[in-house]
C-alpha positions as CSV (number, residue, x, y, z in Angstrom):
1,X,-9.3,-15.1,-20.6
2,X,-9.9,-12.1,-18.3
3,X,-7.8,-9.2,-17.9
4,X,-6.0,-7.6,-15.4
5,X,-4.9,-4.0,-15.0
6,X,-3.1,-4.1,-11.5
7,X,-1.3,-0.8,-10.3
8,X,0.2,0.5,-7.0
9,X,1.6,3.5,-6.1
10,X,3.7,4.4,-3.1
11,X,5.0,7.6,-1.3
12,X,7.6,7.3,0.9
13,X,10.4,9.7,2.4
14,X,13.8,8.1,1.7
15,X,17.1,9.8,1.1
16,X,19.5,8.6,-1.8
17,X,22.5,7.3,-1.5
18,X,25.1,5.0,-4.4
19,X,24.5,1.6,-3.7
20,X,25.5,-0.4,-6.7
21,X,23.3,-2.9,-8.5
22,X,24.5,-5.4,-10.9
23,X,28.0,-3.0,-11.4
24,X,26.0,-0.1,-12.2
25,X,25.0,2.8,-10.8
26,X,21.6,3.7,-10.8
27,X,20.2,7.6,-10.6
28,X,17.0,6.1,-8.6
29,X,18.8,3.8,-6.1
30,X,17.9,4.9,-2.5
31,X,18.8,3.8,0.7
32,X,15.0,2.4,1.7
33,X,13.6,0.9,-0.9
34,X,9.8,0.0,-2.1
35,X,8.4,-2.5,-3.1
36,X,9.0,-2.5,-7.4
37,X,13.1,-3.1,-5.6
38,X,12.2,-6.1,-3.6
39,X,12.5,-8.6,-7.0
40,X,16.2,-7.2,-7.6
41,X,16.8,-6.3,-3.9
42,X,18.4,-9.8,-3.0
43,X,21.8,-11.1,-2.5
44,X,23.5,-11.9,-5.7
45,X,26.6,-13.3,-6.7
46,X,28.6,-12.3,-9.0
47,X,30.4,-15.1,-11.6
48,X,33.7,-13.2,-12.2
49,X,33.6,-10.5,-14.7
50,X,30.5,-11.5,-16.2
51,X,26.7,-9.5,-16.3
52,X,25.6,-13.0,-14.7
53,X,24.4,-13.6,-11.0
54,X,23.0,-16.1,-9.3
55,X,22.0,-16.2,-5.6
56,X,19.4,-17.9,-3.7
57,X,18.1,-19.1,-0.1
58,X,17.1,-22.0,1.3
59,X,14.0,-22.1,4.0
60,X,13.1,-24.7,6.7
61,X,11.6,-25.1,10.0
62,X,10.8,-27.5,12.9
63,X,7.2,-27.3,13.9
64,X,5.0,-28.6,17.3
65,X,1.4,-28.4,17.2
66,X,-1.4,-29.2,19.0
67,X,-5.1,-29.9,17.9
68,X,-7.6,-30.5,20.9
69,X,-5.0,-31.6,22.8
70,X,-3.6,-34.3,20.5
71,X,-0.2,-33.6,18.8
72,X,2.2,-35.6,16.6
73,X,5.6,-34.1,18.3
74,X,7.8,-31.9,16.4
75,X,8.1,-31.9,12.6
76,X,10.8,-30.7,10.5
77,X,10.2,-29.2,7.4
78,X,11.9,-27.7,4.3
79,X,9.2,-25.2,3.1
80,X,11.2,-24.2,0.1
81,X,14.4,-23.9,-2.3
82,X,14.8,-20.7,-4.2
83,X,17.4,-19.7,-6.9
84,X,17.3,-16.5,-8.7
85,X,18.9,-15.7,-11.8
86,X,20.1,-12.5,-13.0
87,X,21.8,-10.8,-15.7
88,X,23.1,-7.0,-16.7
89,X,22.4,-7.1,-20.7
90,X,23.2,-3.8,-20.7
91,X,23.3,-0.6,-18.7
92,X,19.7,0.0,-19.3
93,X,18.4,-3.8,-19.7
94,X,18.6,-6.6,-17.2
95,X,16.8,-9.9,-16.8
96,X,15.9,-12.3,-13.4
97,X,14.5,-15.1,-13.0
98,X,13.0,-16.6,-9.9
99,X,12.5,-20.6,-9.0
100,X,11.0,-21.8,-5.9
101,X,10.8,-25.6,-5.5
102,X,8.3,-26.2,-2.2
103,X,7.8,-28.6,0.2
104,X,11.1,-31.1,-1.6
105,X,10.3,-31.2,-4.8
106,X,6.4,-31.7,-4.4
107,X,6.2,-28.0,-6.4
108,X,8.5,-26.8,-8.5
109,X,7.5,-22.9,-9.7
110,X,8.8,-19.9,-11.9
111,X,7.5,-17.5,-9.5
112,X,9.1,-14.8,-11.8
113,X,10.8,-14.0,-15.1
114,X,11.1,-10.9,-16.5
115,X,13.3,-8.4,-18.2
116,X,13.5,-4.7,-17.3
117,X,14.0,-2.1,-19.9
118,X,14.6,1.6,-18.1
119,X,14.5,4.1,-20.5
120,X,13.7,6.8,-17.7
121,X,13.9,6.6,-14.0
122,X,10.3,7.5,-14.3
123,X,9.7,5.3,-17.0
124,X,10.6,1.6,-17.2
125,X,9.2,-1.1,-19.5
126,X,8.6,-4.6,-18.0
127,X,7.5,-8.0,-19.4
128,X,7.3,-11.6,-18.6
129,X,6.3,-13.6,-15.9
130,X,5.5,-10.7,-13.3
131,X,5.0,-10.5,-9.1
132,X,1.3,-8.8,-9.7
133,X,2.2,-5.5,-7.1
134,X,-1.2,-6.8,-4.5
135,X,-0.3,-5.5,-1.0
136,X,3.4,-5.3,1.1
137,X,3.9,-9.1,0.9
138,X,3.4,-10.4,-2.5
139,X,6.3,-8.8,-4.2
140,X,8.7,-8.5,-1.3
141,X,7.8,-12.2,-0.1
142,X,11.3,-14.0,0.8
143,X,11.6,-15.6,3.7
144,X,14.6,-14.1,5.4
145,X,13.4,-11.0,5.1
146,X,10.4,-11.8,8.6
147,X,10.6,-12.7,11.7
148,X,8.0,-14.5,11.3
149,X,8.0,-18.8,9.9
150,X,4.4,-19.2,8.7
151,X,3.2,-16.7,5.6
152,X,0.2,-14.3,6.7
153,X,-3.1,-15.8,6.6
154,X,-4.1,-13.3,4.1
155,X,-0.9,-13.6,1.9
156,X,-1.7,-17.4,1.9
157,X,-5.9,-17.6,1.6
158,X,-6.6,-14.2,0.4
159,X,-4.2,-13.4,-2.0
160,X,-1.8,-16.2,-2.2
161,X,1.5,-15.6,-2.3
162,X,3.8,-15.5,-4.8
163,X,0.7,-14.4,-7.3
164,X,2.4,-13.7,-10.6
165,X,1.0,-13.8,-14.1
166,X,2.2,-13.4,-17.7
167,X,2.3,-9.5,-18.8
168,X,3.8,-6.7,-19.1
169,X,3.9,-3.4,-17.9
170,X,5.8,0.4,-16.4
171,X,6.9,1.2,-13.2
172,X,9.1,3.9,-12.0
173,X,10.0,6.8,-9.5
174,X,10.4,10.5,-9.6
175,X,12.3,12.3,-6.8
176,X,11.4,15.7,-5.3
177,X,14.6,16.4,-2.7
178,X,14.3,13.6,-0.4
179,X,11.1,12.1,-1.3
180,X,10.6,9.3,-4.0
181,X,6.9,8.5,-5.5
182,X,6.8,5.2,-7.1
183,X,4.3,3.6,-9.5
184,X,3.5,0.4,-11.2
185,X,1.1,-0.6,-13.7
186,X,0.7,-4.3,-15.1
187,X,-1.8,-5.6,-18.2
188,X,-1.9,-9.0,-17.3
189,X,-3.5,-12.4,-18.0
190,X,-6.8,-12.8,-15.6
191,X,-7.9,-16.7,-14.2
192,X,-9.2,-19.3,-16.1
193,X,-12.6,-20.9,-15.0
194,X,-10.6,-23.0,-11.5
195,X,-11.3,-19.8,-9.9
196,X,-14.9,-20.5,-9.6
197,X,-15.2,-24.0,-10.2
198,X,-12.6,-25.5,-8.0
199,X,-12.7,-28.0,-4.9
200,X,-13.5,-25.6,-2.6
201,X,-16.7,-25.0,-3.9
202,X,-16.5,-20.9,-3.9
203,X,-14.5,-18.2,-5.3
204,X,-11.2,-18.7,-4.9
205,X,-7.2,-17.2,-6.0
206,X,-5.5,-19.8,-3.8
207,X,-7.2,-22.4,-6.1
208,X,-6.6,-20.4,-9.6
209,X,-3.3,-20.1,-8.8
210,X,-2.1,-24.0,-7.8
211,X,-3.8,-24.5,-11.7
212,X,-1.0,-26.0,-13.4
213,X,-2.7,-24.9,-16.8
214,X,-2.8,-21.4,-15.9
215,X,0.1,-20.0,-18.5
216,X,-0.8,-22.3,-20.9
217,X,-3.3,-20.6,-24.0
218,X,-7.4,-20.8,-23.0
């Protein structure tokens, strides 16, 4: 099994402001946020005066295409489900969970599951089922959040989206005044061998990651 050492760093000028999260208060919450905030950036509700919230969204579309002129009229589709999970342990430890079911029930994924452990707002410890941080989309990937119905090519055939792996990892920010420099690093499981030998005859991370086999032990 290959390894992957995946990092991403950002620089952005955002000002700070005290926007709670999960009943806390958090010394790095801005008012822009990056990408690292996009998994816990959602809406949430809260079950009473518990550390537990759920929240979720549902997507679907009507579609009308055409193919050299021939065209099976409009189409209605529910492109996906998704419920997240979350859960305040403590004031320095929280949890979340993400599952998408796709296309009805034809897929059913844990696009995420992981639990944060901030010991610093510069340092933070994280582990599980991880969004690797590749690009704008793959992290910050919800529907709602575009304007736009189909996923970018290159989020789709490139890098397909939601790309996550088991691993673990740091991430964190560091504030100078009213700019914020973020940074994530991930050790994470690499592919198996269906990134090379797959249907499409070439390499390919759309292919290694539809492998149903791909958490289980090599």
């Amino acid at each position: 099994m290959l390894l992957f050492l995946l990092s991403n760093s950002i620089l952005k000028v955002q000002a700070q402001d005290t926007t709670k999260l999960n009943n806390y208060v958090r010394a790095d919450t801005i008012n822009q946020r990056m990408n690292m905030d996009a998994i816990f950036n959602r809406p949430f509700l809260a079950i009473g005066k518990s550390p537990i919230a759920i929240g979720g969204y549902i997507e679907t579309n009507v579609e009308y295409a055409k193919t050299d002129g021939v065209s099976d009229g409009f189409n209605f589709q529910m492109r996906r489900l998704t419920l997240f999970f979350s859960s305040t342990i403590t004031k320095n430890i929280k949890f979340l969970s993400e599952l998408e079911f796709e296309d009805g029930t034809r897929e059913i994924n844990i696009e995420s599951a992981l639990m944060d452990m901030e010991f610093h707002p510069m340092f933070n410890l994280r582990g599980g089922i991880v969004l690797n941080p590749i690009g704008a989309y793959n992290q910050n990937h919800d529907g709602p959040r575009w304007d736009f119905i189909d996923r970018p090519i290159s989020m789709t055939e490139i890098v397909p989206s939601t790309l996550s792996n088991v691993g673990f990892g740091f991430h964190g920010k560091y504030f100078i005044h009213n700019w914020s420099i973020g940074y994530e690093t991930y050790l994470t499981n690499g592919f198996d061998d269906k990134l090379i030998l797959n249907e499409s005859n070439r390499t390919s991370f759309h292919e290694a990651k539809e492998n149903a086999n791909k958490f289980e032990k090599q």
